[in-house]
Structures are given as structure tokens and as C-alpha cells.
C-alpha positions in Angstrom: 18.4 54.5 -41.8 18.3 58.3 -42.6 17.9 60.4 -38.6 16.3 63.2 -39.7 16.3 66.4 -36.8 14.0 69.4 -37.0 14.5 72.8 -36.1 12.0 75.4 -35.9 13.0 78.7 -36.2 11.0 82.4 -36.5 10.3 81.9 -40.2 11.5 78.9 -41.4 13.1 75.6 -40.2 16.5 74.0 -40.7 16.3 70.0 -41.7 19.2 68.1 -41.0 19.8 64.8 -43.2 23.3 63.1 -42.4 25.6 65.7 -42.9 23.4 67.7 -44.8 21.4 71.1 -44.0 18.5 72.4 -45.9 16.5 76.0 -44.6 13.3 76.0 -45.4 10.9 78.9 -45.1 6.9 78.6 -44.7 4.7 80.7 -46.5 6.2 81.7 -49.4 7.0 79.6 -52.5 11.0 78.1 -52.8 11.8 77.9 -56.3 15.0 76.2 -56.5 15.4 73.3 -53.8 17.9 71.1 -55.5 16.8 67.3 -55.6 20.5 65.9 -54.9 24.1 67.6 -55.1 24.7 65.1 -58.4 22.1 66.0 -60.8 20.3 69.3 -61.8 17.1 68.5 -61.0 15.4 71.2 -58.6 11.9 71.4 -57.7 9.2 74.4 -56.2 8.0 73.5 -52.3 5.5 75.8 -50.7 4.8 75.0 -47.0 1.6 76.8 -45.1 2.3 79.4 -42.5 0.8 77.2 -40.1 3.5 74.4 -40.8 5.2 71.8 -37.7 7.3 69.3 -37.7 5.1 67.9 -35.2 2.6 66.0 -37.2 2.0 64.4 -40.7 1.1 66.6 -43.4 -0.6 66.0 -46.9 0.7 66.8 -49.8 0.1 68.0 -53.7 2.6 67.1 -56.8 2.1 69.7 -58.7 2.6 68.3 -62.2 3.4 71.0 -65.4 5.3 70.1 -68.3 5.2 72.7 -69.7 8.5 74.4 -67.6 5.9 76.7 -65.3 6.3 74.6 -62.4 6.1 78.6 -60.0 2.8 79.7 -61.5 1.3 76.1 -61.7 2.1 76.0 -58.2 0.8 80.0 -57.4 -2.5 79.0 -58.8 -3.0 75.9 -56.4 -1.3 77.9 -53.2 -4.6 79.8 -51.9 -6.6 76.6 -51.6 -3.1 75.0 -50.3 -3.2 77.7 -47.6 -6.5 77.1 -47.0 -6.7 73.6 -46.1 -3.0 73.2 -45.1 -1.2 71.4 -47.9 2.0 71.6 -48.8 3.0 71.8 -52.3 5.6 70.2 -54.4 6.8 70.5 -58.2 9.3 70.2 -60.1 11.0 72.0 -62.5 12.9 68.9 -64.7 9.5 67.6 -66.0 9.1 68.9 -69.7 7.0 67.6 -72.7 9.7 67.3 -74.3 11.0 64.7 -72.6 9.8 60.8 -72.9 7.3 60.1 -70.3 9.5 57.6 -68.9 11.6 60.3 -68.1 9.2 62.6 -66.4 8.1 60.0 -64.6 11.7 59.2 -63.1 12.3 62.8 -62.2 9.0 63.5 -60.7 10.0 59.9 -58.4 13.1 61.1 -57.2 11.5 64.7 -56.3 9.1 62.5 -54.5 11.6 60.3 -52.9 13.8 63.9 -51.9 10.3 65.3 -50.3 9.4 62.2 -48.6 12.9 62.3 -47.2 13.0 66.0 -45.1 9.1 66.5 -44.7 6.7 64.7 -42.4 3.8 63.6 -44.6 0.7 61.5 -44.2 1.2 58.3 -46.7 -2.7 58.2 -47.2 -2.4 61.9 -48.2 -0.3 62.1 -51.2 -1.8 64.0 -54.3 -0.7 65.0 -57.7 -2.0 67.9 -60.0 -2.1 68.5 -63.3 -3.6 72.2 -64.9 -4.3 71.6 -69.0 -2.1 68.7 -71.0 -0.3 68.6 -67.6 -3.3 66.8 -65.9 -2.7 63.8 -68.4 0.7 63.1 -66.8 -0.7 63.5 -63.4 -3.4 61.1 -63.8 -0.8 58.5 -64.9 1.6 58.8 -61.6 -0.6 57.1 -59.3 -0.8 54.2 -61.4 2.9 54.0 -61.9 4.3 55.4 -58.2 2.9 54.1 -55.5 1.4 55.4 -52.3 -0.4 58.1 -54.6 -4.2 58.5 -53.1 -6.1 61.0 -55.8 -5.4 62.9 -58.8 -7.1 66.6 -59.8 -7.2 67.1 -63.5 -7.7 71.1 -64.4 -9.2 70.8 -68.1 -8.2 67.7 -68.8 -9.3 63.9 -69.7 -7.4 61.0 -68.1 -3.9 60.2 -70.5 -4.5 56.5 -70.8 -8.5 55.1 -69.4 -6.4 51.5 -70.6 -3.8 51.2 -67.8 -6.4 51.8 -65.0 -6.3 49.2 -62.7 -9.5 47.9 -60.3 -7.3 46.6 -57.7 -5.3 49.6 -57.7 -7.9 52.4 -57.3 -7.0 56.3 -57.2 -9.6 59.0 -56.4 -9.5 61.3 -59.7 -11.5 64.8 -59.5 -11.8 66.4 -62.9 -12.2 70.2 -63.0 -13.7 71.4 -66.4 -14.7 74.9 -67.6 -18.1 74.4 -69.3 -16.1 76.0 -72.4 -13.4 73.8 -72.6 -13.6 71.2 -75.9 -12.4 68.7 -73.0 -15.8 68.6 -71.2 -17.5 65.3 -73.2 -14.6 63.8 -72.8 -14.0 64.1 -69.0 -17.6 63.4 -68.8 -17.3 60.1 -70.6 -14.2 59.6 -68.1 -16.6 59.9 -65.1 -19.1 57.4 -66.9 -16.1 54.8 -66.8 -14.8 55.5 -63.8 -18.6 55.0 -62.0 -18.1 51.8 -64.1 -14.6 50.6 -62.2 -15.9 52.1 -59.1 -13.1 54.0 -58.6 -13.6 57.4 -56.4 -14.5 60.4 -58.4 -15.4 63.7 -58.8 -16.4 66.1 -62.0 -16.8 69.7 -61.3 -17.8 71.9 -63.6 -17.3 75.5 -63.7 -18.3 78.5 -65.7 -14.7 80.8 -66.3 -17.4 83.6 -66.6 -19.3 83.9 -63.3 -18.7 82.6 -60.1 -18.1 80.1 -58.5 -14.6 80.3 -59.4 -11.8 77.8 -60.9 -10.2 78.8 -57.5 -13.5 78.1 -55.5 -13.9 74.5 -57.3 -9.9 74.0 -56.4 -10.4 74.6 -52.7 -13.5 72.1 -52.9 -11.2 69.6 -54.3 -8.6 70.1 -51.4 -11.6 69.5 -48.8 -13.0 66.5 -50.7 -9.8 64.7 -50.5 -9.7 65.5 -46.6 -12.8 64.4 -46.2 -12.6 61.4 -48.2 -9.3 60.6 -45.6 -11.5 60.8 -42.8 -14.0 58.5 -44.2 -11.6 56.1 -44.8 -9.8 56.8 -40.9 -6.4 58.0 -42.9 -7.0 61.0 -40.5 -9.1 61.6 -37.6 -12.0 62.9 -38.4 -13.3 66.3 -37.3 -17.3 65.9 -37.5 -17.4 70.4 -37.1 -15.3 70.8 -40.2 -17.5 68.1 -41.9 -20.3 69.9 -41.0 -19.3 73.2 -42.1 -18.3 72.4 -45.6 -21.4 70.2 -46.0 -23.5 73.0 -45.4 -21.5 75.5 -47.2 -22.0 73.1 -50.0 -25.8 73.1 -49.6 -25.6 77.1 -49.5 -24.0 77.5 -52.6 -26.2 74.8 -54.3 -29.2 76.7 -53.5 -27.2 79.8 -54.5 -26.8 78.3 -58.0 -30.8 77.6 -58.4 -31.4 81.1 -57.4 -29.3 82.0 -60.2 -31.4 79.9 -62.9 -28.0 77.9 -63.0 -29.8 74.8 -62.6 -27.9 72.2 -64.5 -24.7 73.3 -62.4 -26.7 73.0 -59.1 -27.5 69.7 -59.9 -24.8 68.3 -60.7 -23.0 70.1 -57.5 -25.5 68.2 -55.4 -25.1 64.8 -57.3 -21.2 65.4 -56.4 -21.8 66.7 -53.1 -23.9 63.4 -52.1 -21.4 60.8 -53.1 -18.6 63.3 -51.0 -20.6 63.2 -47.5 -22.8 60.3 -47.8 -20.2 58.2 -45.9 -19.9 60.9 -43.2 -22.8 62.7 -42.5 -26.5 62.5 -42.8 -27.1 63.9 -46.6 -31.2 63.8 -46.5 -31.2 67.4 -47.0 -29.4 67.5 -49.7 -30.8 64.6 -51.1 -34.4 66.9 -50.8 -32.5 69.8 -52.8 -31.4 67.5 -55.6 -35.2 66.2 -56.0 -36.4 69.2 -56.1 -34.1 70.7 -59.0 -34.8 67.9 -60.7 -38.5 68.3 -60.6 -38.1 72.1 -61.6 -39.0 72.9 -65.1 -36.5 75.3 -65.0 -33.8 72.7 -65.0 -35.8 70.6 -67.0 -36.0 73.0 -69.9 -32.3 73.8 -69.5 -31.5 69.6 -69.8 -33.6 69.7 -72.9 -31.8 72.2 -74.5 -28.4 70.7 -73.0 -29.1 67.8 -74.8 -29.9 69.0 -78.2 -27.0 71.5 -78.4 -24.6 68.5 -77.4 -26.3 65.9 -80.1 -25.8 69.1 -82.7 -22.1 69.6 -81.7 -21.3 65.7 -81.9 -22.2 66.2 -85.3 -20.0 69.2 -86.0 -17.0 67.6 -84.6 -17.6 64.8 -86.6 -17.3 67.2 -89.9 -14.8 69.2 -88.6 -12.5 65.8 -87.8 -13.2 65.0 -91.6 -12.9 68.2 -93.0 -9.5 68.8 -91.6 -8.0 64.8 -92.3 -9.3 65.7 -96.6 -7.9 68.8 -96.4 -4.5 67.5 -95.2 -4.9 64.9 -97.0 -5.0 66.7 -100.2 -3.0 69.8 -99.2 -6.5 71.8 -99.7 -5.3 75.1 -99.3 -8.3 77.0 -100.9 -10.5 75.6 -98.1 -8.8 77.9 -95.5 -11.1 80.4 -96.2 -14.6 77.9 -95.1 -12.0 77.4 -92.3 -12.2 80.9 -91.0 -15.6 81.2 -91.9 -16.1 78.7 -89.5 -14.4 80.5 -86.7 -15.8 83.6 -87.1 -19.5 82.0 -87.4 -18.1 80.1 -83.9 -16.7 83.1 -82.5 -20.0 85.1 -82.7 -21.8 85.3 -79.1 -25.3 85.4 -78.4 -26.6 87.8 -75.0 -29.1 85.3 -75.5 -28.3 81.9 -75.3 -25.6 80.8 -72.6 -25.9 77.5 -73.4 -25.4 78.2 -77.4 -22.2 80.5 -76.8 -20.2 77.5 -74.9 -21.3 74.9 -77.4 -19.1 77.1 -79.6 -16.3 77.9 -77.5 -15.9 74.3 -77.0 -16.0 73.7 -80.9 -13.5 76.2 -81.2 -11.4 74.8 -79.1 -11.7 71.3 -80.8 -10.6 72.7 -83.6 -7.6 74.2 -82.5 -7.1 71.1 -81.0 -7.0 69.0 -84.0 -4.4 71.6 -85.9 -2.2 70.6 -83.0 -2.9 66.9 -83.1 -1.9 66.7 -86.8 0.6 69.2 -86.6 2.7 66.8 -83.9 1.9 63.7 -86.0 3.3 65.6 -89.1 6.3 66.8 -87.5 7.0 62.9 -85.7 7.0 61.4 -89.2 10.4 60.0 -90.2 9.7 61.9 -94.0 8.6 65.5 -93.5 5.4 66.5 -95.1 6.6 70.2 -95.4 3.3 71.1 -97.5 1.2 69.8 -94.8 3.0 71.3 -92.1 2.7 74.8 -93.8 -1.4 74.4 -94.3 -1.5 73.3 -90.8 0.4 76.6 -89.6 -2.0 78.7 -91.9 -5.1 77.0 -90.2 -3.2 77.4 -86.6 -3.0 81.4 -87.1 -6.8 81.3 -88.1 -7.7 79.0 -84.5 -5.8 80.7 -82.3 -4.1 84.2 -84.1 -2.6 84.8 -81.3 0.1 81.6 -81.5 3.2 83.5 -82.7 5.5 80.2 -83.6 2.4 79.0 -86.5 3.6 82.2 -88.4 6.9 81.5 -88.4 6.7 78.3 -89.0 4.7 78.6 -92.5 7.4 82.1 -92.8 10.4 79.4 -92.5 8.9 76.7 -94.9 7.9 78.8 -97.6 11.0 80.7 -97.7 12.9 77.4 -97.4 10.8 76.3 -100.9 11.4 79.7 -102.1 7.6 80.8 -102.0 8.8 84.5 -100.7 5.2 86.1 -101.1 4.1 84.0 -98.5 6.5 84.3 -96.2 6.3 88.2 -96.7 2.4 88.3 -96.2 2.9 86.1 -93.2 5.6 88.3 -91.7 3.2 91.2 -92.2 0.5 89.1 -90.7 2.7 88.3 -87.5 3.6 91.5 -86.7 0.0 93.2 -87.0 -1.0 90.5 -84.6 1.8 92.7 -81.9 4.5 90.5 -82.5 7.7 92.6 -81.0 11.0 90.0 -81.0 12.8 91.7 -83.6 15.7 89.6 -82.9 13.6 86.3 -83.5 12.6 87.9 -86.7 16.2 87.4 -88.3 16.6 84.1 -86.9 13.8 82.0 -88.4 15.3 78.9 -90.0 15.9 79.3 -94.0 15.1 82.8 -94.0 18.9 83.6 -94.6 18.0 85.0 -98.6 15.0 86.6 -97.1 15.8 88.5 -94.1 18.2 90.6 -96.4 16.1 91.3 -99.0 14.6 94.7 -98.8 11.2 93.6 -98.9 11.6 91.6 -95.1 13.1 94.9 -93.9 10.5 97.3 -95.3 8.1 95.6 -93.2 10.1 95.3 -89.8 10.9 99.1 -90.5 6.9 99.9 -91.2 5.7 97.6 -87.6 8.7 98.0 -85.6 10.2 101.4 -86.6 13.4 99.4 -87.7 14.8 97.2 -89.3 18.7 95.4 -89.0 19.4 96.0 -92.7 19.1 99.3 -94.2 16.3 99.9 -96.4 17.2 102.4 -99.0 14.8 104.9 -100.9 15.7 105.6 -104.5 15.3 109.1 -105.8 13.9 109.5 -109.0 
């Protein structure tokens, strides 16, 4: 067996493990703690200022896969601070990697943490912030000892492998924007189904509360959900306090005509504290938001704008599967009709203006999905992959690698005027990388020609080949 010997010391404190020493400093985030001398696998801890060796501490996995393991971390670290959690990720995980592999790097980060920290084995977390909540939702079904999940904009990965006799408390956090929202609803519906422990918040990026406010919530629902189930002692003043803060901002939302959201706060907010306080009052406010015509106007509405965008996915799914189908290029235009129709806001209509944000974000999301099933086929479909490229710098303009992407194909299949116009196109969107430029696969003809430079001399003042100017 391991002997483990802690140190305190002004800032930090030195662990000890067999002939081993690690310095560890609280309050501020370590980037580079190295998993084992062997491999080069490190991970990100931050411990709160008020960390001791003295007691058991919970702890977050902070899950991010896509090689921003600091930042993922930076955005969890005020409510981590708040409610005195540390916080663990690492920096191996990547989606490109097989999940089998994530999944063994993110045990043996586990494993290293579990080793030199004290923490509570009813308070172990993981989160995940976009695609990286997928992964996190599947680590406590695979790795034990995992107690809850928070998802940040994103559905469970795999609603198949959950497992009734091995419950997990999941808390999904969804901007009321996000194209993830039905489905992270229709999680919730299934997971009330399994009776498995579970939150949905939803949030509005636009006013407050914040994402950072709904975060912090999360951190205090897990605590207090370990006090209900005597992980921890409980503390009936800090139940009380963040019950009634709770009913605060609840009535804060109705006095904002934010009705639906104050509902649905206090149907969340009854299943946190009915287990560990007396709810009646809040139990009184969710009746009477319920009775209010105000919210149920605004459920009315809810509901009609949601059975109308149904629909439009429907015809979006379709119209994008024909038009790969049948490499329908001249139906890129209806495409960024579509967008432009979607990306038009009404000061009007709230409600209207996130139904479209959230289409828009479907769509971008299925360029993406059939973009990564293209490019995992065995046979190339080049022609599809440039169509989907075009239709990715219509969704989202602002994704660089689409342009080069239908630059490299065309070029490599000799269709130069396209690669030129969407050369031009990149760098009026503030593309810079000059370098990059000349090193887009089968571009070799290309980037010589004087055409490619005339271009990178007229955005970028110049170019790497000499463009001469004939005198007549």
C-alpha cells in the first residue's frame, strides 16, 4: 500500500508518494502535472484557495476533446471556487482518438488524482462543455465510483448503454438557442422514465441568469444531493440559503415576463430540495405561474413554434440527404436563402428569434454529420465533400478549414476558378495565415500561378511569388 504524507506550505503543498515529490499550488490552475514518468500524458488540476489535506474533497473531470483542457477548466473554476471543488482534466483526450482510448487516458488521470488528493468517493463528477459533454456522460457508466455528470449543450452520447441498476445524476445545461435543446429535453423525458437523478436547465446566452450562474447551481445541486443521500453531512443553513436564493430568482424571472424559464426553474428546484427541506412555498410559486396567463400564452406560443420547427428540420434533413445525394450544387443558393431568412431577428418575438438560431444551428450541424461520414468512407466521394464545404462556408462563414477544403479539391480536379473564388472568399472573411495559404494539399500548380498570388497580394499586401505587371 501507497503512504501518502502531506505538507502544507504558504501557497501550495508538497505530496509525497514513495520516493516521489509533487508541489502543488492552490488557487491557480496547473497545466502540466504529468500522469506517470513513462508516458506523456499530463493533465490540468486547480485546487481552491481554501484547500487541506485534512478532509475529503469532491471533485470535477473536466472532459474536452477538443485539446482545450485550460479554458474548459477556466470556465468551470468560478463556480469551483465557489463551492470548493477541485478540478481535474486532461490534456491526452482528443476526438481524434478512439473512444476507447480517451476513456483509458481519462482512467489513469483518475487513478493519478485519486492517488495524491484526498477526495470524497460519493463526490466524483465529470464535465463535458459542447461534443465534449457526450464523452462525459459515458464515463460514469464505464469507470466506476462516478456520482453525476453536467452536460454544457449537449445530449447524452449513447441513451442505449444506460443502466437502471447503475444510476448517475446527469444535469443538462442548454442555451435556449442551441439546436441541442429538443434533444436534451427528450433525454430528460427518458431519464424521468429510468428514474435516474436529473436536472435540465435552461438558459438564455442573452440575459441573465448566466451560463456561469446555471454552472454554480449545478455545483450546489450535486452537494446537496450528497447530503440527501448522507455522502456528506449535511449543513441545513447552506440548504436553506440556496433554497431561498432559488425562490428569489424564480420570482425574479416572473417579474421579467420570463415565465416559461421560471417554471421550469421551480419544477427543477422542487425535485433538488424536496428531500431536504420543506418545498411548500415553492410548490405555491410554481402553481401560481402556472395559472398565469402570462405563462400560459407564452406555452401556447412555445408549442406552436416547436411543432413548426419539427417540421423544418424534417425538410432541412431531406433537403440536404437529395442534395448530396445528387451532388445538387445549384441548390446552394435556396441554401443561403435559408440562412439569411434564419438569420433575420425580430425585436418582436423572443420566442421566434431562438426557434431560428436553433434551426441554424441544425443545419450546420447536419453539414458536419455528413461531412465526417463522407470523409470515414473507405471510397472518397470528393464531389460531395466539395458541396458539403460550399454549404459549411454558407452555415457558419466563419469556419476557415471548409474553404480550403473545397480550394484543395477543386484544384486537385483541376477546377482552378473555384478554387480562386474560394481563395478570394476566404480571405474577405479575415483570413490572415499566409503561410497556410501555400500549403493546402494539391494546390502545388496553383499557388504559383499568378492568379493565386494576385489575390494574396490584393488581401494580404503580399504574396510569396512575384506577381509581375506587363507594360504595354
Amino acid at each position: 500500500m501507497k503512504k501518502i504524507v502531506y505538507t502544507l506550505l504558504f501557497i501550495g503543498f508538497s505530496i509525497g508518494v514513495q520516493a516521489q515529490s509533487l508541489t502543488l499550488k492552490k488557487g491557480v490552475i496547473l497545466d502540466d502535472i504529468k500522469v506517470n514518468d513513462s508516458i506523456s500524458e499530463s493533465f490540468v488540476l486547480y485546487l481552491p484557495t481554501n484547500f487541506e489535506t485534512t478532509k475529503k474533497w469532491p471533485i470535477i473531470f473536466v472532459c474536452d476533446t477538443g485539446g482545450k483542457a485550460k479554458q474548459a477548466t477556466q470556465m468551470l473554476l468560478p463556480a469551483a471556487e465557489k463551492n470548493g471543488y477541485i478540478l481535474a482534466a486532461s490534456n491526452t483526450i482528443n476526438d481524434s482518438l478512439k473512444i476507447e482510448d480517451n476513456v483509458l487516458a481519462t482512467s489513469r488521470m483518475i487513478n493519478k488524482v485519486l492517488t495524491i488528493l484526498p477526495i470524497g468517493n460519493q463526490q466524483i463528477y465529470t464535465v463535458g462543455i459542447a461534443d465534449s459533454g457526450k464523452f462525459a456522460s459515458l464515463l460514469p457508466v464505464i469507470i466506476n465510483n462516478i456520482q453525476g455528470t453536467l452536460s454544457i449543450n449537449s445530449p447524452i452520447a449513447n441513451t442505449d448503454i444506460l443502466n437502471v441498476k447503475k444510476t448517475f445524476h446527469f444535469i443538462g445545461l442548454v442555451d435556449v438557442s442551441n439546436y441541442n435543446l429538443f434533444e436534451m429535453q427528450a433525454n430528460q423525458q427518458l431519464l424521468n422514465n429510468l428514474r435516474y437523478p436529473n436536472q435540465l436547465f435552461v438558459y438564455d446566452q442573452l440575459t441573465k441568469p448566466s451560463v456561469y450562474d446555471y454552472i454554480n447551481m449545478a455545483l450546489e445541486t450535486f452537494t446537496i444531493s450528497a447530503m440527501a443521500k448522507n455522502s456528506i453531512p449535511k449543513d441545513a443553513t447552506f440548504i436553506q440559503q440556496k433554497y431561498q436564493e432559488n425562490i428569489s430568482l424564480i420570482k425574479n424571472l416572473v417579474n421579467q415576463n420570463k415565465s416559461i424559464q421560471a417554471y421550469d426553474l421551480a419544477s427543477e428546484a422542487m425535485k433538488i430540495y424536496r428531500s431536504v427541506v420543506n418545498i411548500d412555498e415553492l410548490k405555491d410559486l410554481e402553481k401560481n405561474i402556472r395559472k398565469s396567463k402570462i405563462y400560459k400564452n407564452s406555452r401556447k406560443n412555445e408549442s406552436a413554434l416547436t411543432f413548426n420547427e419539427s417540421l423544418k428540420r424534417e425538410d432541412y434533413d431531406y433537403a440536404m440527404f437529395e442534395d448530396i445525394a445528387s451532388y445538387n450544387f445549384n441548390n446552394l443558393g435556396w441554401w443561403k436563402y435559408q440562412i439569411e431568412a434564419l438569420t433575420q431577428n425580430s425585436n418582436q418575438n423572443a420566442l421566434k428569434n431562438q426557434m431560428n438560431n436553433r434551426l441554424k444551428g441544425f443545419v450546420n450541424y447536419l453539414v458536419d454529420k455528413n461531412t465526417i461520414e463522407l470523409q470515414a468512407e473507405k471510397v472518397i466521394d470528393e464531389e460531395g465533400l466539395v458541396l458539403l464545404g460550399m454549404l459549411k462556408t454558407i452555415t457558419d462563414p466563419k469556419d476557415f478549414e471548409a474553404y480550403k477544403r473545397v480550394i484543395s479539391l477543386s484544384a486537385k480536379n483541376e477546377d482552378y476558378s473555384t478554387s480562386l473564388f474560394y481563395l478570394e472568399e476566404l480571405l474577405k472573411m479575415g483570413f490572415t495565415d499566409k503561410k497556410s495559404l501555400y500549403e493546402i494539399e494539391h494546390t502545388a500548380l496553383l499557388r504559383i500561378a499568378p492568379e493565386f498570388n494576385e489575390i494574396v497580394q490584393q488581401y494580404l499586401k503580399e504574396a510569396r511569388y512575384e506577381v509581375e505587371t506587363i507594360e504595354e
